[in-house]
N, C-alpha and C positions, 0 to 999 in steps of 0.2 A: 504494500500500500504506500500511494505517494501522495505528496500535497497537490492540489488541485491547478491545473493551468492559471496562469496571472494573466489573461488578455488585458488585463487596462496597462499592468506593466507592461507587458510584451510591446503594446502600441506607442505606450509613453520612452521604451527604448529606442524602437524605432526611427520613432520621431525625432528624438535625443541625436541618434547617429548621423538623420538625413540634415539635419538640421548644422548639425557639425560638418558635413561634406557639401553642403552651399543647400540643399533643399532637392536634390537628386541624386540618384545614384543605381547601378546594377542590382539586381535586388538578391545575386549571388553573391556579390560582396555583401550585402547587406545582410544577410543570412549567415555568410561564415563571423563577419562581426559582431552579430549576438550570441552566435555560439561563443566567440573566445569572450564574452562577458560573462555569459553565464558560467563559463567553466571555469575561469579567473575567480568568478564570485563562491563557487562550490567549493573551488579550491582553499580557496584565502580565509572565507567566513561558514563553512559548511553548508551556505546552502544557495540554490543559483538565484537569480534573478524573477524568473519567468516560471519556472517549475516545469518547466514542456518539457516533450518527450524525446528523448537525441536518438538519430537512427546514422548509421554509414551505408552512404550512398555514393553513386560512383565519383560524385564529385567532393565527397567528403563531408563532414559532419554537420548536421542539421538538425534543426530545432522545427520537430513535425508538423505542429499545432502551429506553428507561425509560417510554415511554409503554406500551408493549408490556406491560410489569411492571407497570403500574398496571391496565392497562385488561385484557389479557389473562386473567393469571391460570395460574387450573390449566388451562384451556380450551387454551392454548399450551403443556404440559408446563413450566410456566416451574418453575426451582430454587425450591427450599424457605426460599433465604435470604431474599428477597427477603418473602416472607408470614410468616417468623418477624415482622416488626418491623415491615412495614407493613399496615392492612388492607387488603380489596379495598373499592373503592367503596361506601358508602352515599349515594345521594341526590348523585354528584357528589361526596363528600368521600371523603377517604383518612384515618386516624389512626394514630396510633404505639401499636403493639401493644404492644410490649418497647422497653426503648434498648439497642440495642447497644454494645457497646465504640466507642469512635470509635476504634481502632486503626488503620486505613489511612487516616486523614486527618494530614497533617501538623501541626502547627500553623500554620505561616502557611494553610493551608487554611482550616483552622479560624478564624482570624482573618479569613481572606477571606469564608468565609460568614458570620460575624456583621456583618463590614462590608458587604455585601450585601444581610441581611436588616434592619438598621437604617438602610439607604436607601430599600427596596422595601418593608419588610415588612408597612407598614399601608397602602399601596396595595391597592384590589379587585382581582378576577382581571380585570375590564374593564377597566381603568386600563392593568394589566401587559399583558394582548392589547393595549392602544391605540398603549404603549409600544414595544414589539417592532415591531408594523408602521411604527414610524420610524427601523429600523435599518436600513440601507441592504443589510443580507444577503440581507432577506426579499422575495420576490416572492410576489405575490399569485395563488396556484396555483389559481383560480377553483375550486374546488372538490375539486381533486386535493391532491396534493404533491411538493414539491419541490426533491428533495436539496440540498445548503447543503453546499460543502466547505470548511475549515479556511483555504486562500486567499482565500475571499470575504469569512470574517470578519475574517482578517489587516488588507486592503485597508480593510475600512471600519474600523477600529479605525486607520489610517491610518499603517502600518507602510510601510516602505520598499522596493521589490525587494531589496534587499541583506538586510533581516532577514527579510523573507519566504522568500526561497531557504534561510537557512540555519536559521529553525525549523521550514520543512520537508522538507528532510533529516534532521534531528533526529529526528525525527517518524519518519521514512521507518527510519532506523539501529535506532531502537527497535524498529519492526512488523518487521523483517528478524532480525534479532536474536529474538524472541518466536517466530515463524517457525520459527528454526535450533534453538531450544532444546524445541519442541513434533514436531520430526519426529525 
């Protein structure tokens, strides 16, 4: 059991990132840059950003439930939040419609993602797929995909059994709790 997808974060990161690259951008770049936030943030503070689901795919790790909001659309009844403030694809890119409030990002988030995107951020989307495929999370789904749980990224971020057990439980308390307070 996991905590529950964050779409208002997920959107307000987005946003966050298109916003920092002028208000457009690949939305495969845009995709591997959530991912290294949220793995940065799992790593660093045991628990990610967004909660979404990471899978490896051929172009490397991906954050499902936001790929979905990218690529989907209305086509998937997806929420209206998420097309307030981002567009859907032209041409492979996504852009910032509206800036939302950054209200559901912490600061140190906030902080995380501009440290993030002033590592990454003038890397191509090729670079960042290159990248991704030398994390040691991602197998090479020959064409499929293939789920990536929060343990694997643990491990390769090179955490210990003893911090791995207990950020996920952590983890585990929260989705149980989320759970208790939704029934």
């Amino acid at each position: 059991m996991k905590p529950n997808f964050r779409e208002e974060k997920a959107t307000q990161l987005a946003a966050l990132l298109l916003k920092l690259r002028g208000g457009r951008m690949s939305y495969l770049k845009l995709m591997k840059l959530m991912y290294l936030v949220d793995r940065a943030a799992l790593l660093r503070w045991g628990r990610p950003v967004t909660f979404d689901n990471i899978v490896s795919m051929n172009n490397g790790l991906v954050l499902s439930q936001t790929l979905d909001l990218i690529t989907g659309g209305s086509r998937l009844g997806v929420d209206e939040l998420w097309r307030r403030f981002i567009s859907e694809p032209q041409g492979y890119e996504v852009a910032l419609e509206n800036e939302p409030e950054f209200d559901e990002l912490s600061k140190a988030e906030v902080s995380l993602v501009e440290e993030i995107f002033g590592k990454f951020g003038r890397m191509s989307r090729w670079e960042l797929v290159d990248l991704t495929h030398t994390f040691p999370e991602w197998t090479d789904p020959k064409g499929s995909s293939i789920p990536v749980d929060y343990k694997e990224v643990l491990e390769a971020g090179e955490k210990s059994e003893r911090e791995i057990f207990e950020i996920l439980s952590d983890l585990e308390e929260v989705a149980l709790l989320e759970h208790l307070l939704t029934t």
